[in-house]
mmCIF file as gemmi writes it, N, C-alpha and C atoms, coordinates in Angstrom:
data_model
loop_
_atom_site.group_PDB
_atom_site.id
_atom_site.type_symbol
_atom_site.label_atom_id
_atom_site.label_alt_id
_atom_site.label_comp_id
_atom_site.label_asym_id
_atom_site.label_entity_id
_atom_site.label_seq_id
_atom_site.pdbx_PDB_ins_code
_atom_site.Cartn_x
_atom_site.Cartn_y
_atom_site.Cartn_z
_atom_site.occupancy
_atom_site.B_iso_or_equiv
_atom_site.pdbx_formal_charge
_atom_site.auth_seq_id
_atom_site.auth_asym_id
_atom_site.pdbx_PDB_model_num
ATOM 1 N N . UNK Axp A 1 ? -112.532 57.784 23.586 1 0 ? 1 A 1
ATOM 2 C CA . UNK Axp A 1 ? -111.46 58.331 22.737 1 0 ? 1 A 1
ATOM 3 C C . UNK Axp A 1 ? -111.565 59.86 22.641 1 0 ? 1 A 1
ATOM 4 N N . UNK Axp A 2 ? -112.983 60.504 22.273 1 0 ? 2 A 1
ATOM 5 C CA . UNK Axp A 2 ? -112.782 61.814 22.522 1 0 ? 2 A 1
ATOM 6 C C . UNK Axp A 2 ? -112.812 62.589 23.431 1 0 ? 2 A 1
ATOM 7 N N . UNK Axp A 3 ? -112.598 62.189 25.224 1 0 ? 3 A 1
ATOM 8 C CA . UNK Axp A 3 ? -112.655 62.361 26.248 1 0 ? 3 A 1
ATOM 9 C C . UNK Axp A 3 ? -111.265 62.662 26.008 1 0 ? 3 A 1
ATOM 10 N N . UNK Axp A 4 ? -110.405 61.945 25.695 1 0 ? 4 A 1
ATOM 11 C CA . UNK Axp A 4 ? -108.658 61.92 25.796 1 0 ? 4 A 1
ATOM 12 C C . UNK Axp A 4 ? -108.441 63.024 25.245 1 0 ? 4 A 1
ATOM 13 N N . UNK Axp A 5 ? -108.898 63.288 23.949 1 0 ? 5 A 1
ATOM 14 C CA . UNK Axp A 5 ? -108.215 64.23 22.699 1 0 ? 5 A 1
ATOM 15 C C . UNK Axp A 5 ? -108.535 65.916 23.569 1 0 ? 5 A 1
ATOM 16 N N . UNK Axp A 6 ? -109.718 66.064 24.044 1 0 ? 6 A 1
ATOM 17 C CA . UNK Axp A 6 ? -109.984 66.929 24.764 1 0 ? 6 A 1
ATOM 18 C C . UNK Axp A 6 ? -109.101 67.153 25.764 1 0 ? 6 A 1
ATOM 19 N N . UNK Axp A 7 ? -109.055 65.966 26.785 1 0 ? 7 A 1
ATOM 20 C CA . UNK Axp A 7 ? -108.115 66.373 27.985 1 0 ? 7 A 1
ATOM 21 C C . UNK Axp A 7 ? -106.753 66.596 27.055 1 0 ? 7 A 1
ATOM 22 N N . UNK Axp A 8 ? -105.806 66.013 26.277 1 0 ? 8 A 1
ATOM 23 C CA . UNK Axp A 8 ? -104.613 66.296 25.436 1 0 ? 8 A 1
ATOM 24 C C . UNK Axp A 8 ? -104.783 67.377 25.322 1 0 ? 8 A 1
ATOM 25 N N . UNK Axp A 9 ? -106.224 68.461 24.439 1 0 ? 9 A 1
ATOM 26 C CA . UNK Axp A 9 ? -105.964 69.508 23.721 1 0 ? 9 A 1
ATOM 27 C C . UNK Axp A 9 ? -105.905 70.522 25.34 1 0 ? 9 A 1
ATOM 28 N N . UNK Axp A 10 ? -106.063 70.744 26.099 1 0 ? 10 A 1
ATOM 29 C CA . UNK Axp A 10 ? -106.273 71.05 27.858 1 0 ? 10 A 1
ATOM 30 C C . UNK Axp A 10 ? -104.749 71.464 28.472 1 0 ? 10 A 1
ATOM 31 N N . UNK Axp A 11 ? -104.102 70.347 28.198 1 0 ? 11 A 1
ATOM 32 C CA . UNK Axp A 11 ? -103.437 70.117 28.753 1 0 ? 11 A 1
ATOM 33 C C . UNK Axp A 11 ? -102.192 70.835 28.139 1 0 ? 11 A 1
ATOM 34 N N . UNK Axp A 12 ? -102.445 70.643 26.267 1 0 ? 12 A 1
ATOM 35 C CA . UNK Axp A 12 ? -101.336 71.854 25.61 1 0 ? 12 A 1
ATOM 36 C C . UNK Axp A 12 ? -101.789 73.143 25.521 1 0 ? 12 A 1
ATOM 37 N N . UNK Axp A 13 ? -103.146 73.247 25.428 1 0 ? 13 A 1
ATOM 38 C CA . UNK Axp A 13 ? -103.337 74.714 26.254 1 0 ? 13 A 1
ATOM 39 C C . UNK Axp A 13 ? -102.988 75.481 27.318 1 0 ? 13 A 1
ATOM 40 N N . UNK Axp A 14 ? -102.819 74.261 28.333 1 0 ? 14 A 1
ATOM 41 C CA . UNK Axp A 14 ? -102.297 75.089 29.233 1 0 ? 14 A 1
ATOM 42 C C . UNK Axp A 14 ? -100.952 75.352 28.89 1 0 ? 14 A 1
ATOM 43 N N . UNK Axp A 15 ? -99.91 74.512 28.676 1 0 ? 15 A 1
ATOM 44 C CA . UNK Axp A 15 ? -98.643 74.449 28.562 1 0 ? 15 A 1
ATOM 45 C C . UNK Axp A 15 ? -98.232 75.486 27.907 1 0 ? 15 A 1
ATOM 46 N N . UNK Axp A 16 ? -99.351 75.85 26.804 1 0 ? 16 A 1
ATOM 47 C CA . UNK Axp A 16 ? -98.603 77.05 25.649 1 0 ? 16 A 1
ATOM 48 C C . UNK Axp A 16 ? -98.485 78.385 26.581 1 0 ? 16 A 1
ATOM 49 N N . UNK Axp A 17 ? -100.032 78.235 27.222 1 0 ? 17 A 1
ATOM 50 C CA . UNK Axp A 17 ? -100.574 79.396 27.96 1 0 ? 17 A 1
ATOM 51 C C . UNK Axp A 17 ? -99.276 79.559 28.927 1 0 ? 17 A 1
ATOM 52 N N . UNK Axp A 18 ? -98.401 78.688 29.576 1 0 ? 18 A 1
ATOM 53 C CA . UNK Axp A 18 ? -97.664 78.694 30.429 1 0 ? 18 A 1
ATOM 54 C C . UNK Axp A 18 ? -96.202 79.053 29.49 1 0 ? 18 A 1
ATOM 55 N N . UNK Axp A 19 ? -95.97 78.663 28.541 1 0 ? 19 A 1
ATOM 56 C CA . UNK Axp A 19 ? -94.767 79.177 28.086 1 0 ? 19 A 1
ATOM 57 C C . UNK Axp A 19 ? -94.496 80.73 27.582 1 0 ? 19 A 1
ATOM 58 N N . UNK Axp A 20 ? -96.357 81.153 27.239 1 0 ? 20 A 1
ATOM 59 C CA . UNK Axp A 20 ? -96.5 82.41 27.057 1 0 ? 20 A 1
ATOM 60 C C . UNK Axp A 20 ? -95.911 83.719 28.04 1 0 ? 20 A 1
ATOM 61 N N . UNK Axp A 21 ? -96.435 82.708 29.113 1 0 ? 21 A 1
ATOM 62 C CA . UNK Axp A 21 ? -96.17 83.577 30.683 1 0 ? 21 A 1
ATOM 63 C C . UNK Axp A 21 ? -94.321 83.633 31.167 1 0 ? 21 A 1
ATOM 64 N N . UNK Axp A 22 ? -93.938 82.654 30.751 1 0 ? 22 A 1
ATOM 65 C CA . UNK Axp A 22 ? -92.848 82.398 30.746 1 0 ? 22 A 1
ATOM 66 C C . UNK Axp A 22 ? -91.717 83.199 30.011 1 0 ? 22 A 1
ATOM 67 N N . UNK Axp A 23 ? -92.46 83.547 28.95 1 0 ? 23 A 1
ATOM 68 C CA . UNK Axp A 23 ? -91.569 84.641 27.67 1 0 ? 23 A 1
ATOM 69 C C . UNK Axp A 23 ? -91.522 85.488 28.017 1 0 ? 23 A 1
ATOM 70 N N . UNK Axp A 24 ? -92.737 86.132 28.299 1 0 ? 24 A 1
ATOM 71 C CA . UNK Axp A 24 ? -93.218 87.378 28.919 1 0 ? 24 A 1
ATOM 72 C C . UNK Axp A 24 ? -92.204 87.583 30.521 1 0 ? 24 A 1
ATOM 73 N N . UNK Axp A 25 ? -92.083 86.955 31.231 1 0 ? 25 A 1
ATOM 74 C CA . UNK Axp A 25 ? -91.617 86.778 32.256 1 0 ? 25 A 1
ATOM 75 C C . UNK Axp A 25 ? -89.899 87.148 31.804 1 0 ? 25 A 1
ATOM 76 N N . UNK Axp A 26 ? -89.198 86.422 31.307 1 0 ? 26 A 1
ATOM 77 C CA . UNK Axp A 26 ? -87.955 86.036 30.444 1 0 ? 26 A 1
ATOM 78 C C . UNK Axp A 26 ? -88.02 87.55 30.161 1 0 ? 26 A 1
ATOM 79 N N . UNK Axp A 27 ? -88.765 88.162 29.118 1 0 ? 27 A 1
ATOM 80 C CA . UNK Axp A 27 ? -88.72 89.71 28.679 1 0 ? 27 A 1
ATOM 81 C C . UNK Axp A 27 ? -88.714 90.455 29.536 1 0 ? 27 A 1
ATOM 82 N N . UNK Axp A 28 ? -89.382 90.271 30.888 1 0 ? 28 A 1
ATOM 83 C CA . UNK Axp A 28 ? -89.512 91.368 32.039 1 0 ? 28 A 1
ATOM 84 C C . UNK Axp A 28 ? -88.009 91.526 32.373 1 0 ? 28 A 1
ATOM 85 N N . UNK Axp A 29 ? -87.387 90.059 32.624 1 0 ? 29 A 1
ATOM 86 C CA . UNK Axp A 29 ? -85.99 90.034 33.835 1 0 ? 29 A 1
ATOM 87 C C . UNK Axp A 29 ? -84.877 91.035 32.621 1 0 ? 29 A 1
ATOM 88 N N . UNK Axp A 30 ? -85.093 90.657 31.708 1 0 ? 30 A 1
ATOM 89 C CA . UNK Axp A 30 ? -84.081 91.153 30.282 1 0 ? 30 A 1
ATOM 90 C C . UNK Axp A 30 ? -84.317 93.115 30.448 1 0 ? 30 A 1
ATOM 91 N N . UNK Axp A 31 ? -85.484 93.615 30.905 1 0 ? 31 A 1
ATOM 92 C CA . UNK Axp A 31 ? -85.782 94.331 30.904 1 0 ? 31 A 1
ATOM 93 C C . UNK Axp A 31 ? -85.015 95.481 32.485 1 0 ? 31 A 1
ATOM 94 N N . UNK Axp A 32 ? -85.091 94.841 33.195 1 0 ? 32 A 1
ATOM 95 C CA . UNK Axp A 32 ? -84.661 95.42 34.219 1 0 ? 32 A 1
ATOM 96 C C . UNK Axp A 32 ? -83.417 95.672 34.847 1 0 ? 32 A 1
ATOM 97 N N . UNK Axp A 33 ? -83.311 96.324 35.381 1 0 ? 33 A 1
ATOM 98 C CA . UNK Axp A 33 ? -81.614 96.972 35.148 1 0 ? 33 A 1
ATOM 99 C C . UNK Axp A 33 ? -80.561 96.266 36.372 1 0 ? 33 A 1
ATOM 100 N N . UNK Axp A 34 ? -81.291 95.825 37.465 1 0 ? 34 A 1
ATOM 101 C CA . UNK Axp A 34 ? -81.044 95.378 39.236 1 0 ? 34 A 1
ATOM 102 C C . UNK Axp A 34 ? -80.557 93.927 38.577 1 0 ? 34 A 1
ATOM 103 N N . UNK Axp A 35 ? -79.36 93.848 39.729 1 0 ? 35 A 1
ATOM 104 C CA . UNK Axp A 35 ? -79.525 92.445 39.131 1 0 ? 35 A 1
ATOM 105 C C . UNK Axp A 35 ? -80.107 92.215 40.351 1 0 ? 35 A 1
ATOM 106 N N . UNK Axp A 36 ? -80.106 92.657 41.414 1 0 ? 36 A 1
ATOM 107 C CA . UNK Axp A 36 ? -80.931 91.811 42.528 1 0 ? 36 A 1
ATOM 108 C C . UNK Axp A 36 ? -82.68 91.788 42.199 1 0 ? 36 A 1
ATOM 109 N N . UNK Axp A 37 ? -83.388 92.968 41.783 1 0 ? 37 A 1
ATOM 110 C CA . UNK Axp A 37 ? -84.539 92.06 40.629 1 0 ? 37 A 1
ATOM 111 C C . UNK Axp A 37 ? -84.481 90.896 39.722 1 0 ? 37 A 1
ATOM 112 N N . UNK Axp A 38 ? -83.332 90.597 39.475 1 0 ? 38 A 1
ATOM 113 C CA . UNK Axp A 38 ? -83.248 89.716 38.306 1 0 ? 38 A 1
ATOM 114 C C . UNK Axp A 38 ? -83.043 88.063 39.373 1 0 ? 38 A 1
ATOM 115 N N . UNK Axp A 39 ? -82.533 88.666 40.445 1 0 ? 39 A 1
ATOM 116 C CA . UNK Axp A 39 ? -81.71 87.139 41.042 1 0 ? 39 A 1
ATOM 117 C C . UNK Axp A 39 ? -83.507 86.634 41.45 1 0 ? 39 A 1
ATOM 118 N N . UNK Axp A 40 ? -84.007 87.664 41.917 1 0 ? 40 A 1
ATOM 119 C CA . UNK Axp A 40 ? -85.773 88.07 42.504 1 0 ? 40 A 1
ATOM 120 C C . UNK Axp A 40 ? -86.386 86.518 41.669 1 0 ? 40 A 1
ATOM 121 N N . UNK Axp A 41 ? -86.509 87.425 40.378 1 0 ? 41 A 1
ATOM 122 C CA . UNK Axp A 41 ? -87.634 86.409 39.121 1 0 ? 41 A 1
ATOM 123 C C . UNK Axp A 41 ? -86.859 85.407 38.979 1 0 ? 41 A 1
ATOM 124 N N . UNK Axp A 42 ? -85.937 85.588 39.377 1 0 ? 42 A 1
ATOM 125 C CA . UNK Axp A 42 ? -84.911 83.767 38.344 1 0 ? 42 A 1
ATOM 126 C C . UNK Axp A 42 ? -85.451 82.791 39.571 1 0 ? 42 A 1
ATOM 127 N N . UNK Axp A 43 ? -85.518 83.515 40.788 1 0 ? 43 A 1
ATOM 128 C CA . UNK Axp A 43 ? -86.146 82.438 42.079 1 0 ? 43 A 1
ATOM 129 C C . UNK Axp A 43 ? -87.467 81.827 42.037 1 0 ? 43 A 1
ATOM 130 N N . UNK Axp A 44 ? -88.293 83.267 41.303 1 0 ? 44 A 1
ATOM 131 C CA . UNK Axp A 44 ? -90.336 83.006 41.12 1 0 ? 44 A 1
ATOM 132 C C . UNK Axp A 44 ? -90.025 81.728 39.548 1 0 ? 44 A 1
ATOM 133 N N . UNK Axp A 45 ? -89.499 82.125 38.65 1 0 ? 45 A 1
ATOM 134 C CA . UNK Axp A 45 ? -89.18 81.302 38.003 1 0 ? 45 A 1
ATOM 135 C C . UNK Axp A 45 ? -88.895 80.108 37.892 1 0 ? 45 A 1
ATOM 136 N N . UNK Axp A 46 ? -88.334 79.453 38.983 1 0 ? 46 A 1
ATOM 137 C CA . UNK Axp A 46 ? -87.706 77.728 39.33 1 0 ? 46 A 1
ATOM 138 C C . UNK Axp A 46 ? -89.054 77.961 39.958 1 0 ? 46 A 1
ATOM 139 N N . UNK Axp A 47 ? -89.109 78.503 40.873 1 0 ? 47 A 1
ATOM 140 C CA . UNK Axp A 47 ? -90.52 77.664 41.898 1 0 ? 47 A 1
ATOM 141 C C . UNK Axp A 47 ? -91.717 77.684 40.886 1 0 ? 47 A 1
ATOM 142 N N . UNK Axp A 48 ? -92.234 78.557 40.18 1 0 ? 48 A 1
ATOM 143 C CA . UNK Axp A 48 ? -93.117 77.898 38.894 1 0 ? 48 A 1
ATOM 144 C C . UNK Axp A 48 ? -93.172 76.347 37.975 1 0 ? 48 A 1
ATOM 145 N N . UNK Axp A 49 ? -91.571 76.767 37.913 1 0 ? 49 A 1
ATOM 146 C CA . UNK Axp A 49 ? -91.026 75.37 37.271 1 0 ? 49 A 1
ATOM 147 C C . UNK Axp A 49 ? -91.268 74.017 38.12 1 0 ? 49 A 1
ATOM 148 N N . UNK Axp A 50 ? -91.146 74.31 39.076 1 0 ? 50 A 1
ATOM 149 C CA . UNK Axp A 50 ? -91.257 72.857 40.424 1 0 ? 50 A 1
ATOM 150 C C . UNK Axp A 50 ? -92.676 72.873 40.25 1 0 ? 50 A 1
ATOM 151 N N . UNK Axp A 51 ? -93.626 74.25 40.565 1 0 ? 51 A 1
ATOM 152 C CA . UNK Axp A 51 ? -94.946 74.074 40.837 1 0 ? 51 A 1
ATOM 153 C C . UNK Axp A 51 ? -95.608 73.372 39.355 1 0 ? 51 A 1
ATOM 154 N N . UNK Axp A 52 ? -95.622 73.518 37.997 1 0 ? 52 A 1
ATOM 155 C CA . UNK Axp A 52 ? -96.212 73.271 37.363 1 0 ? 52 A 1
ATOM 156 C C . UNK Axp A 52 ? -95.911 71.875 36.894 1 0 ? 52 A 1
């Protein structure tokens, strides 16, 4: 049982850790003026999304 709670607490660690990156990411594209930078991250963005 506390093998699970560990892997659970792991697993929303990562997730937070990943939505963190994600905001941050979200703030970069908001930030930049190109939209062809922007079309750039919205692409690294889905393939994160597939990869994770």
């Amino acid at each position: 049982m506390k093998k699970k709670i560990v892997l659970y607490l792991l697993i929303i660690n990562k997730f937070h850790n990943f939505k963190i990156k994600l905001k941050y990411m979200l703030w970069k594209i908001q930030k930049l003026p190109l939209d062809e930078e922007k079309a750039k991250l919205d692409n690294f963005l889905q393939t994160i999304e597939f990869e994770d």
